[in-house]
C-alpha positions in Angstrom: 13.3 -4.3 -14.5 17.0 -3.3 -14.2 19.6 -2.7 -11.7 22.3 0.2 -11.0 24.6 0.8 -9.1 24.4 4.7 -7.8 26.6 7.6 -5.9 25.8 7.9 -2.1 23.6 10.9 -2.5 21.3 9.4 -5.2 20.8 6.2 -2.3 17.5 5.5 -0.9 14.9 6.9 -3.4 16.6 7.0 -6.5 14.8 3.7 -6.9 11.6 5.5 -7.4 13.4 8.0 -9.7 14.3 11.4 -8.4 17.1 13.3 -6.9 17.4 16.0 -4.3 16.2 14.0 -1.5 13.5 14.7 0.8 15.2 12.3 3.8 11.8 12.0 5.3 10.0 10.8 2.1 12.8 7.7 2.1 12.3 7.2 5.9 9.1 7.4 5.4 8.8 4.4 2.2 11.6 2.4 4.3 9.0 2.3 7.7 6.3 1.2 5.5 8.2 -1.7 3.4 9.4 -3.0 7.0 5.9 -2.9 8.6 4.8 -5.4 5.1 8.7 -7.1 5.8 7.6 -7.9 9.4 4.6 -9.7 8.7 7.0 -12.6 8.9 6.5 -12.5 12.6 2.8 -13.2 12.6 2.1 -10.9 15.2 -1.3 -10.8 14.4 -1.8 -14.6 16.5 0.5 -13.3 19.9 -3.8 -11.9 20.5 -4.9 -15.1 20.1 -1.4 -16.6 22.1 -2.2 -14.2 25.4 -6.1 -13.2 25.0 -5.9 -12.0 28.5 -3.0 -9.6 27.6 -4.2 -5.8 26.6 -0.8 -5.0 24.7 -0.8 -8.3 22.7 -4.6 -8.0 21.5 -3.4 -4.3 21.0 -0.9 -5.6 18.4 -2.5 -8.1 17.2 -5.3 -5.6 15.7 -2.6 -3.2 14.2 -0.8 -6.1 12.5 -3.9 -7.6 10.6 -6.3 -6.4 8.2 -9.9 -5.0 10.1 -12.5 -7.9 8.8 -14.3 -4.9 6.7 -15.4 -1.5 8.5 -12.3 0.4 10.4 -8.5 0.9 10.2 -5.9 -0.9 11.8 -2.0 0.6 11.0 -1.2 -3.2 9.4 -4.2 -1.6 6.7 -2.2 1.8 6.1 0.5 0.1 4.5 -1.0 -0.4 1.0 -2.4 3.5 1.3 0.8 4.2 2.2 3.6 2.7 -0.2 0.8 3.8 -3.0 1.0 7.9 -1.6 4.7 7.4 -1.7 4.6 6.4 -5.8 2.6 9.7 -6.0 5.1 11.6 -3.8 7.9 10.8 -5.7 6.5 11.3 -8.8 7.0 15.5 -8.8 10.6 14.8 -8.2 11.0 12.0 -10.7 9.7 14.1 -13.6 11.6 17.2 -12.2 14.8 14.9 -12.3 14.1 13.6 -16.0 13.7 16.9 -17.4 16.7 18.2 -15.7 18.6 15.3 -18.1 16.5 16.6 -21.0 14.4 13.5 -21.5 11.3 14.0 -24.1 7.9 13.9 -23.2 7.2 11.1 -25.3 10.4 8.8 -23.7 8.8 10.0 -20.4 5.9 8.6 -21.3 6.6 5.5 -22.9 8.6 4.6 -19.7 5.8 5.3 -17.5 3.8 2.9 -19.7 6.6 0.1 -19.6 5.9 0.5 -15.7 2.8 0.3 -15.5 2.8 -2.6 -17.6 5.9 -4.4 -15.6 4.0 -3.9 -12.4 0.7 -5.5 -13.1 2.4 -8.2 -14.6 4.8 -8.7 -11.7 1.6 -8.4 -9.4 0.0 -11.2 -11.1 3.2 -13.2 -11.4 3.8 -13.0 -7.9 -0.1 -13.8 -6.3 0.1 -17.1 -9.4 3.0 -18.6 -6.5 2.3 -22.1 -5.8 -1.1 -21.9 -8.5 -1.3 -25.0 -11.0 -1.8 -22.0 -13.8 -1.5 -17.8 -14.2 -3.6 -16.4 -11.7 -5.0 -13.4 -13.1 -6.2 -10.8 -10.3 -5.9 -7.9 -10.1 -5.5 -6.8 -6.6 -2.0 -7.0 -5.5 -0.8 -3.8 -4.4 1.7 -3.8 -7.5 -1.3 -4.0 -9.8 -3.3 -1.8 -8.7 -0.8 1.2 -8.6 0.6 -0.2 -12.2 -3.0 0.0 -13.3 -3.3 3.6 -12.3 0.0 4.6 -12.9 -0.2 6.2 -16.4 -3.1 8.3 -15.6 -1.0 9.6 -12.5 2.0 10.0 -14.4 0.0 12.5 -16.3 -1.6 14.2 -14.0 2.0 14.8 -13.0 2.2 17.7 -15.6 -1.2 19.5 -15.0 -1.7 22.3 -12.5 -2.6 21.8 -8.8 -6.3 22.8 -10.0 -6.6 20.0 -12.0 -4.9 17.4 -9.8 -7.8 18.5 -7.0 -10.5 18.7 -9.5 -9.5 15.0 -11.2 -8.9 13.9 -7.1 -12.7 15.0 -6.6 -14.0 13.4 -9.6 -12.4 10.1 -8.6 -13.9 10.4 -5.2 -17.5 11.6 -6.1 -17.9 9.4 -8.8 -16.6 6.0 -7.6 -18.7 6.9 -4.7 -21.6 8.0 -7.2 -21.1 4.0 -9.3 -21.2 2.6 -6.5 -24.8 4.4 -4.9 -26.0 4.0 -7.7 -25.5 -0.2 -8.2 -28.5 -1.6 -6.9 -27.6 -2.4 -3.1 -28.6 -6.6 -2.5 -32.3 -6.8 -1.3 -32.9 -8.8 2.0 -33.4 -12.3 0.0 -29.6 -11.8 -1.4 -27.8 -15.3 -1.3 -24.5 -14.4 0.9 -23.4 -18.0 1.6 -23.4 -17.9 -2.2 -20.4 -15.6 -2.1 -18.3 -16.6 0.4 -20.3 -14.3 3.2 -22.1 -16.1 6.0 -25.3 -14.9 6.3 -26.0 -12.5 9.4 -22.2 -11.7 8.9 -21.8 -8.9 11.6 -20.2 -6.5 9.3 -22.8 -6.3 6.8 -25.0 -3.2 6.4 -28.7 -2.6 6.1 -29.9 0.8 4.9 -28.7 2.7 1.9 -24.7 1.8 3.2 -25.2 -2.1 2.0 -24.8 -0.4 -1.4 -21.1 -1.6 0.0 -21.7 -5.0 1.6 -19.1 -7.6 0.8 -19.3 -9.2 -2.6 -22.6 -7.8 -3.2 -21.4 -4.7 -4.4 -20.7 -3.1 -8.0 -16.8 -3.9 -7.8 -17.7 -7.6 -7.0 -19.9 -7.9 -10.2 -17.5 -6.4 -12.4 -15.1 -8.8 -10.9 -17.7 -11.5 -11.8 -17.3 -10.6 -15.8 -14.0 -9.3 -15.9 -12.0 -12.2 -14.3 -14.5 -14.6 -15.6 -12.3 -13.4 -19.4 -9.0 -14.8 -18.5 -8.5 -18.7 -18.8 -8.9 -20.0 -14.6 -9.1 -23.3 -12.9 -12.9 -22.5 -12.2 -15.3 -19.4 -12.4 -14.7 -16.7 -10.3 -17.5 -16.2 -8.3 -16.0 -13.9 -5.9 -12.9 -13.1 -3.6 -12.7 -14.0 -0.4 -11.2 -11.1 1.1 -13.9 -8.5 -0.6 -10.7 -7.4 -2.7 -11.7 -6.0 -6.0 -9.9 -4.9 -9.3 -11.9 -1.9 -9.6 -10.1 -0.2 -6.5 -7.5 0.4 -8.6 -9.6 3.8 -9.4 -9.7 5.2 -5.6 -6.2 3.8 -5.2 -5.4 6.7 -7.7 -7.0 8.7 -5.5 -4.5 7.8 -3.1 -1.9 8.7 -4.9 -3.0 11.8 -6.2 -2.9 13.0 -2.2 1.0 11.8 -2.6 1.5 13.7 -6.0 0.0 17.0 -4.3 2.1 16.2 -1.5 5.4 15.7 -3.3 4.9 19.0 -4.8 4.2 20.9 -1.6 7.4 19.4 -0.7 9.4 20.9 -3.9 8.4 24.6 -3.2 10.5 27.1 -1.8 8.4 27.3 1.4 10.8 26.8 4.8 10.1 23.9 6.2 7.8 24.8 9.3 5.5 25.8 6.2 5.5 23.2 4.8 5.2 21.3 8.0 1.9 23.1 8.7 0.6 22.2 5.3 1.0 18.6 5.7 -0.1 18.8 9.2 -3.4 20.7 7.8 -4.3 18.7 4.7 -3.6 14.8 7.1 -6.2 16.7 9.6 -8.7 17.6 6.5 -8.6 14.6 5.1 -9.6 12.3 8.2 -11.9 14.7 9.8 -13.6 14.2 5.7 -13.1 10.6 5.7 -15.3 10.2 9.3 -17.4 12.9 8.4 -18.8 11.0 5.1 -19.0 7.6 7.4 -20.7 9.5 10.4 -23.1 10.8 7.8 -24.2 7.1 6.4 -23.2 8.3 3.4 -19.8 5.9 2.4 -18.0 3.5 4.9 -14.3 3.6 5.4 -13.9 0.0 4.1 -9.9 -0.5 2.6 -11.2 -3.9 1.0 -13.2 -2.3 -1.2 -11.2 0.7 -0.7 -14.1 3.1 -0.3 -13.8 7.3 -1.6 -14.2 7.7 2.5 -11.0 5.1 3.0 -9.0 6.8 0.8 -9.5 10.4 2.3 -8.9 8.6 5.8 -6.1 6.7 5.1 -4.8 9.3 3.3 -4.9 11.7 5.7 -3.5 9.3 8.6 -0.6 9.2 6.3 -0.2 12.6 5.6 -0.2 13.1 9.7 2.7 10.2 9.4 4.7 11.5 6.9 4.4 15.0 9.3 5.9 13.4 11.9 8.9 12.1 9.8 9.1 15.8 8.1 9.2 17.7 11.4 12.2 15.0 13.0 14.2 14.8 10.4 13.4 18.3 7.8 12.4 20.5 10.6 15.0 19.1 13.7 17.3 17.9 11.7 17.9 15.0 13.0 18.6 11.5 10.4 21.3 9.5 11.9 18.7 7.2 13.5 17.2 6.7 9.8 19.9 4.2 8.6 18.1 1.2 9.1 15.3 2.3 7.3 17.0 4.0 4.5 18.2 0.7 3.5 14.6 -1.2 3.2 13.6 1.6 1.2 16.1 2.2 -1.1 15.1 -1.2 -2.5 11.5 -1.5 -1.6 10.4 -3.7 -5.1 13.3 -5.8 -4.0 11.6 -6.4 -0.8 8.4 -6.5 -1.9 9.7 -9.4 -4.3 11.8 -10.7 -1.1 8.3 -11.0 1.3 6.3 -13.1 -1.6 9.2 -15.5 -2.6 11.8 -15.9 0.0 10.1 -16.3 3.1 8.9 -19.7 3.6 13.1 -20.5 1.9 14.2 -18.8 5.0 11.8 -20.0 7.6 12.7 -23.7 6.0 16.1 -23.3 6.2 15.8 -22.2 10.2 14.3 -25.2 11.1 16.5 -27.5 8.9 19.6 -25.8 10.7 18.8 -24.5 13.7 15.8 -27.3 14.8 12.4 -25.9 16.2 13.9 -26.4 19.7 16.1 -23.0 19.2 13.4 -20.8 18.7 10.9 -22.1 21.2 13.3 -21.1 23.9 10.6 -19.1 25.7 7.8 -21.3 24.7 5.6 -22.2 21.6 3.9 -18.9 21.4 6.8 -16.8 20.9 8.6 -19.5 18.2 7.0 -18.5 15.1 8.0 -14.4 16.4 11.3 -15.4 16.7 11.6 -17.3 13.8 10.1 -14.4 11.8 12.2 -12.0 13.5 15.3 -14.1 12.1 13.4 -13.5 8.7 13.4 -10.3 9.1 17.1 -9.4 10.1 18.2 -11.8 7.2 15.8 -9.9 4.6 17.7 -6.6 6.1 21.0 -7.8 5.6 20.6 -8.6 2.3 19.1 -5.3 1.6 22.4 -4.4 3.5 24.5 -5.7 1.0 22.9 -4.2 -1.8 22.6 -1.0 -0.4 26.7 -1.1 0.6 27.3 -2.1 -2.7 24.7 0.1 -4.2 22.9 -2.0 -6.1 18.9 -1.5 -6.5 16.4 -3.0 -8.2 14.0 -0.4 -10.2 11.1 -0.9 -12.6 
């Protein structure tokens, strides 16, 4: 990892490596590092606070992960900071050639990032571990473990991105059909799922039941290799390294994306486009789950998730596009320009800093200052003062344009 200091222009994406901004791609990665950022708050317990209040149960669903079937916006945020790695990869190689970089340096810094950001995903979920804790599904790692197969997919024709998209999709779908699906006698206590768990399947779909699946007995051998505290036997989120593959999916729908967005078209063409290909991509995504075929589950990240989530994002980063490319309008942007001009440094910020922070409220402030409107809304508040001190450190750095890139 290294820092630079850059010119004004080069400010809020040059982090991810490209010139010639598209405002709304930066927006767009600066909305989705503060949405992680804000998890600070804890919003997702105000439902548990106020049960009796619509809005607050209405938050508290988008702010946490759905237990396994279903999207909430707090799950979009993954999908989306990995589209945006795709997205600004079209720009990033445009940019590198422009300098009249090689192939091969091209390439052997894609592979030093790759390699940087599954280590720093490790590094960071081994926090407060007696020893490395090797997993593999932190967001950093999965998109580092797909990276260098996107990277050069980056230089093949829109043909074969689709075709490679569809092969990902088909045949993760395909593996996983094809696993044999856990038989009514199948331990679930065994595996951290209760049994009669209300999410679980019957019928071909429990080919994707929680930790019964073929991601969670790869898991079983492959993080069984690394030296750990005790077996793994399985994760109790339903996370799995193998998602890694759809994941690069996912950002394949941001390389395609990125792309449309370097034409030539005018931009209420290439509005429609996006608008079109978000539509496409949910309306496939239910289709596949309406048919019984493949779930939209983001734990186990599912070929019908990542067409979903994908296309919900797509109908985001629309809506960014056709306010600030299309109207014009990017004043109000700031704000989020300077989260997302240093989005690894806040993704490093949200894993290490925040219990610092929250300590160092209490120890100066007392708990008394932020229960001013009662216990439910102290840990909010609290967070909230998180937050704004996160920001104006990202402040500073972006004044002084400084940013931390892989």
């Amino acid at each position: 990892m290294r820092y630079s200091a850059a010119s004004a222009q080069q400010l809020a994406g040059e982090e991810a490596g490209f010139k010639g901004r598209v405002h709304s791609l930066d927006a767009f990665r600066g909305t989705v590092m503060t949405l992680m950022l804000a998890e600070v708050m804890h919003l997702s317990s105000m439902g548990r606070a106020f049960p009796e209040s619509a809005f607050w149960k209405w938050v508290s669903f988008h702010t946490s992960h759905v237990p396994w079937q279903g999207c909430s916006l707090h799950d979009l945020i993954q999908p989306g900071f990995s589209f945006l790695v795709g997205a600004a990869l079209p720009f990033s190689i445009a940019s590198r050639k422009a300098r009249g970089q090689s192939f091969g340096r091209m390439l052997a810094h894609a592979a030093w990032r790759a390699l940087v950001l599954i280590f720093l995903g490790i590094f960071l979920r081994s926090l407060g571990k007696p020893q490395t804790n090797f997993t593999f599904e932190d967001t950093l790692t999965q998109i580092g473990l797909g990276y260098l197969f996107l990277f050069l997919l980056g230089f093949a024709s829109a043909r074969v991105q689709v075709a490679a998209l569809a092969a990902i999709l088909v045949g993760y779908w395909a593996a996983f059909a094809l696993y044999p699906a856990p038989g009514p006698s199948f331990d679930y206590p065994s595996v951290g799922v209760p049994q009669g768990w209300e999410h679980l399947y019957t019928g071909f779909q429990s080919h994707w039941n929680k930790n019964s699946n073929l991601a969670w007995a790869f898991d079983v051998w492959f993080l069984n290799l690394f030296p750990r505290e005790k077996p793994f036997l399985f994760n109790g989120g339903g996370y799995a390294t193998l998602s890694f593959i759809p994941t690069l999916g996912t950002m394949l729908l941001g390389l395609l994306a990125g792309e449309w967005l370097r034409t030539n078209r005018t931009e209420a063409a290439k509005l429609r486009g996006l608008l079109i290909a978000g539509a496409a991509c949910v309306a496939a995504g239910l289709l596949w789950q309406a048919s019984g075929l493949c779930p939209i589950v983001k734990r186990i990240w599912t070929p019908a998730f990542t067409l979903y989530s994908g296309g919900l994002v797509l109908l985001m980063l629309s809506g960014f596009y056709a306010l600030i490319e299309w109207k014009g309008r990017k004043s109000w942007t700031f704000p989020l320009m300077v989260v997302g001009a240093n989005s690894i440094t806040a993704y490093i910020m949200s894993w290490t800093m925040e219990s610092f922070f929250l300590q160092a409220l209490d120890r100066h402030l007392g708990t008394a200052f932020f229960g001013v409107f009662g216990p439910e809304y102290e840990r909010l508040l609290k967070g909230f003062a998180v937050l704004l001190i996160f920001w104006s450190i990202l402040l500073w750095m972006y004044r002084r344009k400084i940013f931390l890139r892989i």
